[in-house]
C-alpha positions as CSV (number, residue, x, y, z in Angstrom):
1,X,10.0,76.7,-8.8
2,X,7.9,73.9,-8.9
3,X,9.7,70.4,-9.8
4,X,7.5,67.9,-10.9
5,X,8.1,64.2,-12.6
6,X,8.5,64.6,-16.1
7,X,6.8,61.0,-16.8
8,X,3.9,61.4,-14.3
9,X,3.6,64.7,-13.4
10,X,3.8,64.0,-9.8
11,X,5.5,66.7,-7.4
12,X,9.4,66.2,-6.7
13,X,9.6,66.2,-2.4
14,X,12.5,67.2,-0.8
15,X,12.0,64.8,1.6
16,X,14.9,66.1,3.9
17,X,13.6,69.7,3.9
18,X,13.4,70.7,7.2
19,X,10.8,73.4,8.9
20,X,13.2,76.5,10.4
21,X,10.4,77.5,12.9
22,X,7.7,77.1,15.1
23,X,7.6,74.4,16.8
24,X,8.1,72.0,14.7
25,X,11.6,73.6,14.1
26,X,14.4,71.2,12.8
27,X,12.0,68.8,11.9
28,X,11.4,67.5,8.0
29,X,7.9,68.1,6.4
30,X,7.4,64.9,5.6
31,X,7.6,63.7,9.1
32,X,5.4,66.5,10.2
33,X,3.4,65.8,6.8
34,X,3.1,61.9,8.7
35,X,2.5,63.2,12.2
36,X,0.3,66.8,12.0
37,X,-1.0,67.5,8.3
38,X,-3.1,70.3,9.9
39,X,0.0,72.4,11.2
40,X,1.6,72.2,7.6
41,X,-2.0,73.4,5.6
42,X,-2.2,76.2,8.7
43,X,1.6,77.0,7.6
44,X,0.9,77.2,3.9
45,X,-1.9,79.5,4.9
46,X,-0.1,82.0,6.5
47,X,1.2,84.6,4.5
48,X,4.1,85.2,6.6
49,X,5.4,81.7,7.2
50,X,4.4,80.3,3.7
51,X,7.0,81.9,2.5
52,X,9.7,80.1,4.4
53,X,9.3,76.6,2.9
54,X,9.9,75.8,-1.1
55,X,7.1,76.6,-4.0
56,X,7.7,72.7,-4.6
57,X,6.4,72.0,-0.2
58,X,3.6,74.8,-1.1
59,X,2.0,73.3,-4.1
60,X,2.1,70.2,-2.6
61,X,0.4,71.1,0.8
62,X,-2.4,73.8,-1.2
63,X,-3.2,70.3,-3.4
64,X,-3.7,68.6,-0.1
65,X,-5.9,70.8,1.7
66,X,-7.6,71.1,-1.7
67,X,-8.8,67.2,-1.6
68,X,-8.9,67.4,2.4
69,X,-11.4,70.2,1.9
70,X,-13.7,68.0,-1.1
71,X,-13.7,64.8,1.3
72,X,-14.9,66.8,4.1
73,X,-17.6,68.3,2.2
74,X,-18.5,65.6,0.5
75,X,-18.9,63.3,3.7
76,X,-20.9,66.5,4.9
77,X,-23.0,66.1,2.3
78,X,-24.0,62.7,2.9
């Protein structure tokens, strides 16, 4: 379940969730969200490893590599 701010909408991080594997393992996803962004959009990707992080960590990440994707075209396009 996803748990969002009831005033302003905005996703509720567990910001002590930690990754279980790869090679990341015992690290949180924030930290990895601060280091390697790529490696968490390529997890959320995967159909077998998406599935071992929370729908909150998912929605959060497919949001991301949403507006990564629209910057990237849009400097493309200039």
């Amino acid at each position: 379940m996803v748990e969002r701010d009831i005033f302003t909408g905005e996703l509720k991080l567990d910001t002590k969730e930690k990754i279980t594997f790869g090679k990341y393992q015992g690290r949180t996803l924030s930290s990895i969200m601060i280091t390697d962004p790529s490696y968490l959009v390529w997890v959320v990707n995967e159909s077998d490893m998406k599935n071992r992080i929370s729908d909150t960590w998912k929605q959060y990440l497919e949001d991301y590599s949403y507006t990564m994707s629209k910057k990237q075209y849009a400097t493309y396009m200039r």
